[in-house]
C-alpha positions in Angstrom: -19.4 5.5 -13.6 -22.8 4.2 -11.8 -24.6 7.0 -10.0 -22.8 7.7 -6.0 -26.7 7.0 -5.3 -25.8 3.5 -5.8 -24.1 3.0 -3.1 -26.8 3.2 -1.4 -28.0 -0.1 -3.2 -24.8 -1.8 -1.3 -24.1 -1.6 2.5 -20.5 0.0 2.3 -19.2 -1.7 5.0 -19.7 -5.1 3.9 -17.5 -3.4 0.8 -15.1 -2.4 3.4 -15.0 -5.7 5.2 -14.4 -7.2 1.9 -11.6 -5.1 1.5 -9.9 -5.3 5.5 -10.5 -8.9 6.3 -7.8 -10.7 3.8 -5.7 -7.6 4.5 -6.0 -8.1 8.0 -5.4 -11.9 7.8 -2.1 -11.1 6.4 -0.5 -9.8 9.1 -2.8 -10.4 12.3 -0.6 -13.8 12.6 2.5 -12.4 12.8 1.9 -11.6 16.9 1.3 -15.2 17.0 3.6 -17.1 15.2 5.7 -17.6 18.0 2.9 -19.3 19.5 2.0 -21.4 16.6 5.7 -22.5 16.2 6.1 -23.4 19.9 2.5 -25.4 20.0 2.9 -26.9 16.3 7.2 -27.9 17.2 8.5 -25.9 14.0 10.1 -22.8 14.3 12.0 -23.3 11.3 8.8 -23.5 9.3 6.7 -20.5 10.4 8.0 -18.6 7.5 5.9 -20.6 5.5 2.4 -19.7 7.8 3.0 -16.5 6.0 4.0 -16.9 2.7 1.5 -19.6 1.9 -1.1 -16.8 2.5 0.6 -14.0 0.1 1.7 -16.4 -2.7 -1.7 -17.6 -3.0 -3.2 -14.3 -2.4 -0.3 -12.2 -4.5 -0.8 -14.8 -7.7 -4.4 -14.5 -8.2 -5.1 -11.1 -7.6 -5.4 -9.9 -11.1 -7.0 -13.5 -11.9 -9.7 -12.4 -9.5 -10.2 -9.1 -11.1 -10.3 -10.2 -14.7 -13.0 -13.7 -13.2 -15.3 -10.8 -12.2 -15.7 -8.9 -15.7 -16.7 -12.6 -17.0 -19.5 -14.1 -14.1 -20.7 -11.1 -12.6 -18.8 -8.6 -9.7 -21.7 -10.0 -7.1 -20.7 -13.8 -8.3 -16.9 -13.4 -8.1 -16.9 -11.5 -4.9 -19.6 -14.0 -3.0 -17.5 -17.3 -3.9 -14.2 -15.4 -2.7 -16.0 -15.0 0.4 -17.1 -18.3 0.5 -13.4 -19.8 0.3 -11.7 -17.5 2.2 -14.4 -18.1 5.6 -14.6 -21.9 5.1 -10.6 -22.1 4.8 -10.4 -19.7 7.9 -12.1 -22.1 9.8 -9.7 -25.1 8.4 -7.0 -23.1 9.5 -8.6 -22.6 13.3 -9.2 -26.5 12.8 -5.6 -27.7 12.0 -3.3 -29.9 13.8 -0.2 -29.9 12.3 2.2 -27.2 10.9 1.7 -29.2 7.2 -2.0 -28.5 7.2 -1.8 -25.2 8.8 0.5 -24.3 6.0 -2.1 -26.2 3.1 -5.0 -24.9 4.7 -3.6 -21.2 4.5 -2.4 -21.0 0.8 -6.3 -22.1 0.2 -7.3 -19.5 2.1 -5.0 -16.9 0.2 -7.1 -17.6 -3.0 -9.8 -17.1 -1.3 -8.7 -13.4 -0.1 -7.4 -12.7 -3.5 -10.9 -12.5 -4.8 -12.1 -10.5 -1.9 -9.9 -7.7 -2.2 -9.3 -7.8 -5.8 -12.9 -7.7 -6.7 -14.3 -5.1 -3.8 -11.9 -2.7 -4.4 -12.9 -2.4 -8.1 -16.3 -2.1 -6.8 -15.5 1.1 -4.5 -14.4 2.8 -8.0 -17.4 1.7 -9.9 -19.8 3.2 -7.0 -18.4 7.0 -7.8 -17.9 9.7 -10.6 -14.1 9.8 -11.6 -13.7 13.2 -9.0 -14.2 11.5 -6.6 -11.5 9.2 -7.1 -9.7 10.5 -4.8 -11.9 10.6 -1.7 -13.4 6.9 -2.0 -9.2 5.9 -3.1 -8.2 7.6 0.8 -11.0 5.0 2.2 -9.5 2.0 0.4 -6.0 3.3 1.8 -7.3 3.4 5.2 -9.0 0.3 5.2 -5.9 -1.6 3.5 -3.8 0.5 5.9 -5.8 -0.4 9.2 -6.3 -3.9 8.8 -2.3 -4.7 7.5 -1.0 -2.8 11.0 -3.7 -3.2 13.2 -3.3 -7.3 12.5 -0.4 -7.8 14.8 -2.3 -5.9 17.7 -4.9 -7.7 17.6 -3.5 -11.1 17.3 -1.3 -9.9 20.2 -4.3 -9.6 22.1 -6.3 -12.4 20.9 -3.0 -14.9 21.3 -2.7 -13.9 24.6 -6.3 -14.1 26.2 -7.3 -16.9 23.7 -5.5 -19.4 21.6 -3.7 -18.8 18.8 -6.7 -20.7 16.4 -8.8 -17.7 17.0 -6.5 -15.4 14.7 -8.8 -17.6 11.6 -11.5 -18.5 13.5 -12.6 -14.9 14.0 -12.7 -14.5 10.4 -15.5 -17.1 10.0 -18.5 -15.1 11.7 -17.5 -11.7 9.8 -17.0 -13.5 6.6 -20.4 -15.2 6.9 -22.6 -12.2 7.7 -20.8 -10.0 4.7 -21.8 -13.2 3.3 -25.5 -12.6 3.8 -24.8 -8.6 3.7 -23.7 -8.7 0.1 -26.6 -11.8 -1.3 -28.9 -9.1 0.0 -27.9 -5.6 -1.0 -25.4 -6.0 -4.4 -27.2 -6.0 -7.4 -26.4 -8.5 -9.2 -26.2 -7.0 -12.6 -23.8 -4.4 -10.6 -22.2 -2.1 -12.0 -24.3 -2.1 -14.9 -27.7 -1.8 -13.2 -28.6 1.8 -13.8 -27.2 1.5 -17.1 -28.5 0.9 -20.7 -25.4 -0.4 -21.9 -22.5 -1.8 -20.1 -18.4 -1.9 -20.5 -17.4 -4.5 -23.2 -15.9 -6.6 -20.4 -19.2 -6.6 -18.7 -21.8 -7.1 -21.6 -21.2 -11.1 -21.9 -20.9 -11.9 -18.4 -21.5 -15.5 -18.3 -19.8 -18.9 -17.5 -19.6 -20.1 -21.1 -17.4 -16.9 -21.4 -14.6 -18.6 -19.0 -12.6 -19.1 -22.1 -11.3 -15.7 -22.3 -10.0 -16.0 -18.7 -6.0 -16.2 -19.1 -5.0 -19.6 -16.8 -2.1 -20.6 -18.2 -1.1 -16.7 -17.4 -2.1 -17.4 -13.7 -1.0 -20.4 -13.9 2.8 -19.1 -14.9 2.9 -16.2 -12.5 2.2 -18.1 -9.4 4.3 -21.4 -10.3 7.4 -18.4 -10.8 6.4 -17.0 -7.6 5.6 -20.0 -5.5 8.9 -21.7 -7.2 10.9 -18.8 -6.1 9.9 -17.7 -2.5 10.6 -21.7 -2.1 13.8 -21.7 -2.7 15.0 -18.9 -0.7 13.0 -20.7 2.2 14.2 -23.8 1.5 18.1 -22.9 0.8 18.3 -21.6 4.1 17.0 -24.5 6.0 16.9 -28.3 4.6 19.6 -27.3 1.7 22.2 -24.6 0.8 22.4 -22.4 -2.1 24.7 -24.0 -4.2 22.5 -27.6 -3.8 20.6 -29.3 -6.8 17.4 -28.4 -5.4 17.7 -24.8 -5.0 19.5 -24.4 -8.2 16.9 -26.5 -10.0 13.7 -24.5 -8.4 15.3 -21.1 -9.2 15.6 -22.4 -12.8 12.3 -23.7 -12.5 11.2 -20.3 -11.2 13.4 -18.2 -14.3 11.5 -20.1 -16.7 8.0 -19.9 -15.8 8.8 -16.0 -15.8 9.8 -15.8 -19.6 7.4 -17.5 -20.2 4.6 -15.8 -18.3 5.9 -12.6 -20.0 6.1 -13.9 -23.8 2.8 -15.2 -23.2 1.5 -12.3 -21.8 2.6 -10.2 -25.0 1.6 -13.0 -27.5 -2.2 -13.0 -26.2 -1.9 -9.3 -26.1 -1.0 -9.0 -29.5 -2.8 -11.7 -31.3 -6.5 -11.7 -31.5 -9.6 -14.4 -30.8 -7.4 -15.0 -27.5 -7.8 -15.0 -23.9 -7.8 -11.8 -21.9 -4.7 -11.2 -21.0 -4.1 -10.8 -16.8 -1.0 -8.4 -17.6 -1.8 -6.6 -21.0 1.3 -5.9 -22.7 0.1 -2.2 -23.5 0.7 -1.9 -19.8 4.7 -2.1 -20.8 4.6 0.9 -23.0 3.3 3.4 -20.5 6.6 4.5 -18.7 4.6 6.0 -15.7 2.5 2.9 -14.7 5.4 0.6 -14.8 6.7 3.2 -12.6 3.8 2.2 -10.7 3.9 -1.2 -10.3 7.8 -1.3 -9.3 7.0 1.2 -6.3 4.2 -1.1 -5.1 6.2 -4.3 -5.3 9.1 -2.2 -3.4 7.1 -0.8 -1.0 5.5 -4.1 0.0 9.4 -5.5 1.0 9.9 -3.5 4.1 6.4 -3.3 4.9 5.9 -7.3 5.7 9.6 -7.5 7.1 8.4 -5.2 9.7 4.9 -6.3 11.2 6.6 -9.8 11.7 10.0 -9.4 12.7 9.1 -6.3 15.1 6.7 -8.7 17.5 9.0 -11.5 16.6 12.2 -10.1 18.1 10.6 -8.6 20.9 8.8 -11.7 21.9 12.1 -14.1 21.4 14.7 -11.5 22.6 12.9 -9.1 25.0 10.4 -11.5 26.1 7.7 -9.5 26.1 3.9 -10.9 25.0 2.1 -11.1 21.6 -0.2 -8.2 22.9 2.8 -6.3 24.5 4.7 -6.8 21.2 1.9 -6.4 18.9 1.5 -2.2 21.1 5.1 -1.6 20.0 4.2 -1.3 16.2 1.5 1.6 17.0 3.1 4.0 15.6 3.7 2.4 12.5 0.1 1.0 12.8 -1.7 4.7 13.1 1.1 7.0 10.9 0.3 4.5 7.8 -3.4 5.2 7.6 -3.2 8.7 8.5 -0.6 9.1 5.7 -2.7 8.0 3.5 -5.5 9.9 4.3 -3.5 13.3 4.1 -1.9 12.3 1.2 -5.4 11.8 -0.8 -7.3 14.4 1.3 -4.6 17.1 -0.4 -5.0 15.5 -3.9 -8.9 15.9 -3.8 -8.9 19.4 -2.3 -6.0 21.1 -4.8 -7.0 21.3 -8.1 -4.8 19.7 -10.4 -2.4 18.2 -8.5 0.3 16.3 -9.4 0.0 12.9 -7.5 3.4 11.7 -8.2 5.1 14.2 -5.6 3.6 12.1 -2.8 4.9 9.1 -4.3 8.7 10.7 -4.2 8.0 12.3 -0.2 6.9 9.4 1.0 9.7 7.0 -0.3 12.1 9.4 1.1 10.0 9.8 4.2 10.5 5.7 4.7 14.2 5.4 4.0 15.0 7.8 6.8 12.8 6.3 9.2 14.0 2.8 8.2 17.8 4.0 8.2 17.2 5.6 12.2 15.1 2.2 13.0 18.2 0.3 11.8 20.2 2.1 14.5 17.9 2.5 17.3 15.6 -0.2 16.9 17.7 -3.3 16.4 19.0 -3.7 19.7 17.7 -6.2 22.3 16.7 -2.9 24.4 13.7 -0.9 23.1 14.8 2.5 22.7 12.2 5.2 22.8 13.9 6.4 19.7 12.4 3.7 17.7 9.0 4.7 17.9 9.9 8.0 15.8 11.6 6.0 13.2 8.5 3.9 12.9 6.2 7.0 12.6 8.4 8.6 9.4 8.7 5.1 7.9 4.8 4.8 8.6 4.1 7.9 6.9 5.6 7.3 4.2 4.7 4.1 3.5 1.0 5.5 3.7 1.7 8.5 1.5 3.0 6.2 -1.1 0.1 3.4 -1.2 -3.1 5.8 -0.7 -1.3 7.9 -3.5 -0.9 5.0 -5.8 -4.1 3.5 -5.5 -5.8 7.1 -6.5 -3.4 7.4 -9.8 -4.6 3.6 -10.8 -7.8 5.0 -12.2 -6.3 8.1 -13.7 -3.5 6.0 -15.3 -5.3 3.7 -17.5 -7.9 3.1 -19.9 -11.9 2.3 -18.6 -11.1 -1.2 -19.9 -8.3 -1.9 -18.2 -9.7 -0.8 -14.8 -10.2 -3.9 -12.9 -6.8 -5.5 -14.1 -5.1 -2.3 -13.0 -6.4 -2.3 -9.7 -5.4 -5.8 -8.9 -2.4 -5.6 -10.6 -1.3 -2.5 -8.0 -2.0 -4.4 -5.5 -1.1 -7.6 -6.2 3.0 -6.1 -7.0 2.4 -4.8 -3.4 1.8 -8.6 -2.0 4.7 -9.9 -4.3 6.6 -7.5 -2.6 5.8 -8.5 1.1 5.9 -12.3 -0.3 10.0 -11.1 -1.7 10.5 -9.3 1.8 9.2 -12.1 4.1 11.0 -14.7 2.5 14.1 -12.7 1.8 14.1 -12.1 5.9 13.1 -15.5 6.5 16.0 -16.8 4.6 18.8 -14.7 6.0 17.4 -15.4 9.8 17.7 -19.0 9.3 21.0 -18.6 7.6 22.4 -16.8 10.4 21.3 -19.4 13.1 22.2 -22.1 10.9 25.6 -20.7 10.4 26.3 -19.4 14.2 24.7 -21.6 16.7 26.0 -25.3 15.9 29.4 -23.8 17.4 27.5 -22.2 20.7 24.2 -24.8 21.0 25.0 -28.3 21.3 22.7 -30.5 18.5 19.8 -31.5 21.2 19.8 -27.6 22.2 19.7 -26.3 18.8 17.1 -29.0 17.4 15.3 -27.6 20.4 16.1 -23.8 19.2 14.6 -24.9 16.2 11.6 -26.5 17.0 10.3 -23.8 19.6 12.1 -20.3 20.6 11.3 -21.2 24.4 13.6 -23.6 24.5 16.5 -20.2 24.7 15.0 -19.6 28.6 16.2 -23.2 29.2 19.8 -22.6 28.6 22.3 -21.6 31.4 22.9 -17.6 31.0 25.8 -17.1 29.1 24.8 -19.6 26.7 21.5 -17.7 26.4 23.0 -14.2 26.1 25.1 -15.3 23.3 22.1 -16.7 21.7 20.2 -13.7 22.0 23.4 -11.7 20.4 23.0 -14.1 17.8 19.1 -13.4 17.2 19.9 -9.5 17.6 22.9 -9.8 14.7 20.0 -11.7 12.3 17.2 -8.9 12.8 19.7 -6.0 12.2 20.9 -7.9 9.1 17.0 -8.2 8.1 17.2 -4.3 8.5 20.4 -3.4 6.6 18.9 -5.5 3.2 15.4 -3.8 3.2 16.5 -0.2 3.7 18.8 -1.1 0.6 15.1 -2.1 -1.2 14.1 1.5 0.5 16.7 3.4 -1.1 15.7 1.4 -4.6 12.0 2.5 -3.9 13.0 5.8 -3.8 14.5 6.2 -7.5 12.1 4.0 -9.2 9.6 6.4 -7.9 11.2 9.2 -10.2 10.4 6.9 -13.3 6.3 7.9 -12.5 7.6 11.7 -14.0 6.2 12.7 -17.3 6.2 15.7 -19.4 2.5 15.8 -19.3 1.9 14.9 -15.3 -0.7 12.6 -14.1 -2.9 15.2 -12.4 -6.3 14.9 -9.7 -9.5 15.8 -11.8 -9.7 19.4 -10.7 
């Protein structure tokens, strides 16, 4: 590992920014998508703000990572940057929900490369103990920006407009920009080195052969393919419809075939790099890994939109107003995972995995009491508890993992590892979000043509303040209606809870993974 001194050659907290603004960008629209659906006319196809973003930004993660071994860390993480402020600003620019929706999944790829590539930076600034430390900063950071989002896009939604959720991100991004050009070195992490990693000796753009495209290209056509038809089935066409049938086949395809391509590359030689090495599959405790990242990432997403989204359609409350009531959630996640890797780093030799297991169990219970106190149309005081356990444990679970990445894999595999943990973790949210989506718009679709008449419910569908126009008992049915959908949304991800919590059990080894002592 380069020197700790040479973080002194980098400003950390351009690093940091690197790491929270496409974190934060993921979540600090879900406060104002009401907004954005009720200025842009399409309620129906806000899902889609969001999941443009993450399938963008979940796809190219690991593409990202394995870019920056060929052209330089500095290189790869200056043109993310690049991308991700000038697409910002297209976002602040757009005018209709189509280019809003274009504009984002550009700006996803652009984030993708910003987190993927700083975060392998932060382990490339430090000596392997203190792994643990610098992972509790990238947990915090991750943490922080993901649940503060919604608060701040609350507040900036309802002082501002809702174009200034992107727009902020343009004079941050531009002077990390500057930040970065000034104080990275630009043979980093190799200059205080004589010799650098393999991956890092040939850094060059005639070297963009061994990047693995048609990998990328595979896993985000089977994502993208996907997450569309469980958007789509639920709104312009049903499940059992040509469309849908023919995307998930589409989708099914494009996944065998990603992973027998992965494993031919892997296994053959004078081949591309693969994104997903197939020696990943034979260690039991990683794939353990990856499967609590992508499950984790389900309920996580489900909550930080739905929360400000009931409470602004149901309870009529503001974006800032609803964006407050996920504070607990917003502070217990971080803190989580700072306790989680302070306690690793100060025990010698302990075994990481039994903050995987706690904090799983620590979210199912919280989501199982937020199920029954926090689906109401009241707000119960209660809720606020739930959200601090299934905070916690949310935070124990994603600090912990991202301090085993390093001590789970080979030197060479570093960069892909990191991205790969947390690009499962974005697939996730991108599965939850849409999953949600899907069933909300199936539940309106199916109940309110019998209640709404068609002008009403094209008006529903268009903007959510069309429901204060209807006489009262119409609109107390409809908000029964609404109330039914977000406690369905509930019952199917504390299911994916309960599945997070045994898949965590597959991380156990004979030989534990253990902290350096």
């Amino acid at each position: 590992m380069v020197s700790p001194n040479s973080l002194n050659h980098t400003d950390s907290k351009s690093v940091c920014c690197s790491v929270f603004l496409p974190n934060f960008e993921v979540t600090v629209v879900s406060t104002a998508l009401v907004d954005i659906s009720n200025n842009l006319r399409a309620f129906s196809r806000t899902g889609w703000v969001m999941v443009a973003y993450l399938t963008t930004y979940t796809g190219l993660i690991i593409i990202w990572a394995k870019l920056s071994d060929i052209i330089g860390r500095k290189v790869a993480l200056t043109a993310s940057l690049v991308a991700f402020t000038a697409f910002s600003a297209g976002c602040g620019a757009a005018q209709t929900i189509t280019q809003l929706i274009v504009l984002r999944a550009f700006q996803g790829f652009g984030g993708a490369g910003c987190f993927s590539v700083a975060s392998v930076i932060v382990f490339e600034m430090v000596p392997t103990q203190k792994y643990p430390f610098y992972g509790s900063i990238v947990s915090a950071v991750v943490a922080l920006a993901t649940l503060l989002g919604p608060i701040i896009g609350g507040l900036i939604t309802e002082n501002c407009s809702w174009r200034w959720v992107f727009l902020i991100n343009v004079p941050i991004g531009v002077t990390t920009i500057i930040i970065l050009l000034i104080t990275l070195p630009n043979s980093f992490p190799c200059h205080s080195r004589k010799t650098a990693p393999m991956a890092l000796q040939n850094s060059s753009l005639p070297n963009l052969r061994r990047m693995d495209f048609l990998g990328a290209f595979l896993f985000t056509g089977a994502s993208f393919t996907f997450v569309t038809s469980l958007l789509e089935s639920s709104t312009k066409y049903s499940w059992s419809s040509a469309p849908t049938i023919v995307l998930l086949v589409i989708s099914v395809a494009l996944a065998i075939s990603f992973i027998s391509w992965e494993r031919y590359i892997t296994l053959g030689s004078n081949m591309p790099e693969p994104i997903f090495p197939w020696r990943f599959v034979y260690n039991r405790a990683w794939m353990g890994m990856l499967l609590v990242s992508l499950l984790l990432g389900i309920p996580f997403c489900v909550l930080v939109v739905t929360i400000p989204q009931k409470l602004q359609t149901i309870s009529d409350m503001s974006p800032l107003q609803s964006g407050l009531r996920l504070l607990p959630y917003a502070l217990f996640a971080p803190f989580g995972a700072v306790f989680a890797n302070g306690f690793i780093s100060r025990q010698k030799n302990c075994v990481p995995v039994y903050f995987v297991i706690a904090g799983a169990c620590f979210q199912l219970i919280g989501l199982s009491l937020f199920c029954i106190y926090g689906t109401g149309k009241e707000v119960s005081g209660a809720q606020y508890g739930c959200q601090i356990l299934a905070g916690l444990g949310l935070g124990m679970m994603f600090g912990t993992l991202v301090v085993m990445t390093p001590l789970s894999v080979d030197l060479q595999d570093l960069a892909t590892a990191t991205g790969a943990i947390m690009q499962f973790r974005q697939f996730g949210s991108t599965i939850g979000l849409s999953v949600a989506t899907s069933l909300m718009n199936a539940k309106l679709k199916s109940e309110l043509p019998s209640i709404l008449k068609p002008v009403q419910l094209e008006a529903l569908l268009q903007s959510t303040t069309a429901i204060h126009q209807f006489p009262r008992e119409v609109k107390l049915v409809v908000e029964e209606v609404f109330v039914e959908g977000y406690r369905l949304q509930m019952e199917v991800i504390i299911a994916f809870a309960g599945a997070c919590v045994l898949v965590a059990l597959i991380i156990f080894k004979k030989k534990q993974i253990k902290a350096p002592g």
